[in-house]
C-alpha positions in Angstrom: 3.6 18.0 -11.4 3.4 18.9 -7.5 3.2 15.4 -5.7 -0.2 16.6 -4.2 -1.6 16.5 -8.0 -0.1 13.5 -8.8 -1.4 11.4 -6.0 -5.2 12.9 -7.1 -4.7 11.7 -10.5 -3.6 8.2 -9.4 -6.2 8.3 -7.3 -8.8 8.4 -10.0 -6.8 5.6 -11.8 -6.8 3.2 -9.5 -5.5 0.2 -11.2 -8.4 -3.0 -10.4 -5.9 -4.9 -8.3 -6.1 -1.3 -5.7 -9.5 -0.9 -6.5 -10.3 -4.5 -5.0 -7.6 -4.0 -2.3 -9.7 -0.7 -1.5 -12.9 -2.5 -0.6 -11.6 -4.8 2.1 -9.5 -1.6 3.0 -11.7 1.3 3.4 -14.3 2.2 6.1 -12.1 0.9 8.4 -13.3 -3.1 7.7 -9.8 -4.0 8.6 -9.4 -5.1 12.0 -11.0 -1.4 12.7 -7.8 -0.1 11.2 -7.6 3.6 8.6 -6.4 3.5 5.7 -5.7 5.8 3.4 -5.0 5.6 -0.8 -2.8 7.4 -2.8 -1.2 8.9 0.2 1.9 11.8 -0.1 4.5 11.2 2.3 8.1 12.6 2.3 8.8 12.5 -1.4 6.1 9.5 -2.4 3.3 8.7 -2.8 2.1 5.6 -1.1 -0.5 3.0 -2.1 -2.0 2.2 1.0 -0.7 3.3 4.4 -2.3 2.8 8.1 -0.2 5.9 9.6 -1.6 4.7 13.2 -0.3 0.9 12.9 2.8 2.4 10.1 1.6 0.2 7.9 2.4 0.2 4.4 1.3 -1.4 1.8 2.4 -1.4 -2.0 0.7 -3.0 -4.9 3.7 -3.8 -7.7 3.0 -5.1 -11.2 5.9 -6.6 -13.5 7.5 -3.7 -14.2 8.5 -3.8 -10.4 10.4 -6.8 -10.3 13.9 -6.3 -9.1 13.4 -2.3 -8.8 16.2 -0.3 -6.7 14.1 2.1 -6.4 11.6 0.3 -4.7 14.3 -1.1 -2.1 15.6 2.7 -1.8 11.9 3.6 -0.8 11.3 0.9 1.2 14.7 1.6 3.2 13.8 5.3 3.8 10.1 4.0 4.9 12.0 1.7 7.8 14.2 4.7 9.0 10.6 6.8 9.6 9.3 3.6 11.0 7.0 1.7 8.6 6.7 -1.4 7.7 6.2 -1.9 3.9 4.5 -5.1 2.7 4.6 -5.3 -1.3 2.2 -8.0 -2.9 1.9 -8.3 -6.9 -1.7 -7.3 -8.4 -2.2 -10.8 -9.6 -1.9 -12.6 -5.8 -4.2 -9.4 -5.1 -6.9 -10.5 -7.5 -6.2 -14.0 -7.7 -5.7 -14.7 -3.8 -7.2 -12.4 -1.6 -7.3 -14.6 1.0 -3.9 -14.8 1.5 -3.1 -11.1 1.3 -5.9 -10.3 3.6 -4.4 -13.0 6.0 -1.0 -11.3 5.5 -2.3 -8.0 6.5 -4.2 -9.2 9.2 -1.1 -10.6 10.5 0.9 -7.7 10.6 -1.8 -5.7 11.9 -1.5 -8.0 14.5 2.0 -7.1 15.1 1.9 -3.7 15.5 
């Protein structure tokens, strides 16, 4: 499946931890900041990413726990010049707070 294709499909499947990442997200209701979903870059496709502040950020259930591939990705991301921040889907739904202060941090930063 070209990676165009794929990122449409996941798109449409948002999981609910992205879809309530989304709202605070979209519109630009972050610090005035775009964002974009589902976004192909290089050879992935990228949850959230603020190409303006190279910002990403990654939403990871339990099946990403420990993942080399996710520390392979998030090492090629550096050498282009993004920061990745990763958060699980339950501190997502369960503490948006904290996230949002995360990202606003970081934001902050760049």
């Amino acid at each position: 499946m070209p990676l165009i294709t794929h990122a449409r499909a996941l798109h449409r499947g948002q999981t609910d931890a992205e879809r309530a990442l989304w709202y605070h997200l979209r519109g630009k209701r972050l610090q005035g900041h775009k964002f974009r979903r589902q976004h192909p870059y290089g050879r992935y496709i990228l949850d959230f990413v603020c190409l303006e502040a190279r910002l990403v950020i990654e939403l990871d259930g339990g099946q990403h726990q420990g993942s080399a591939t996710d520390r392979e990705r998030d090492a090629w991301l550096q050498a282009q010049g993004f920061q990745t921040l990763r958060f699980w889907n339950h501190d997502v739904l369960t503490q948006p707070d904290v996230v949002l202060h995360c990202l606003h941090a970081a934001l902050s930063q760049a």
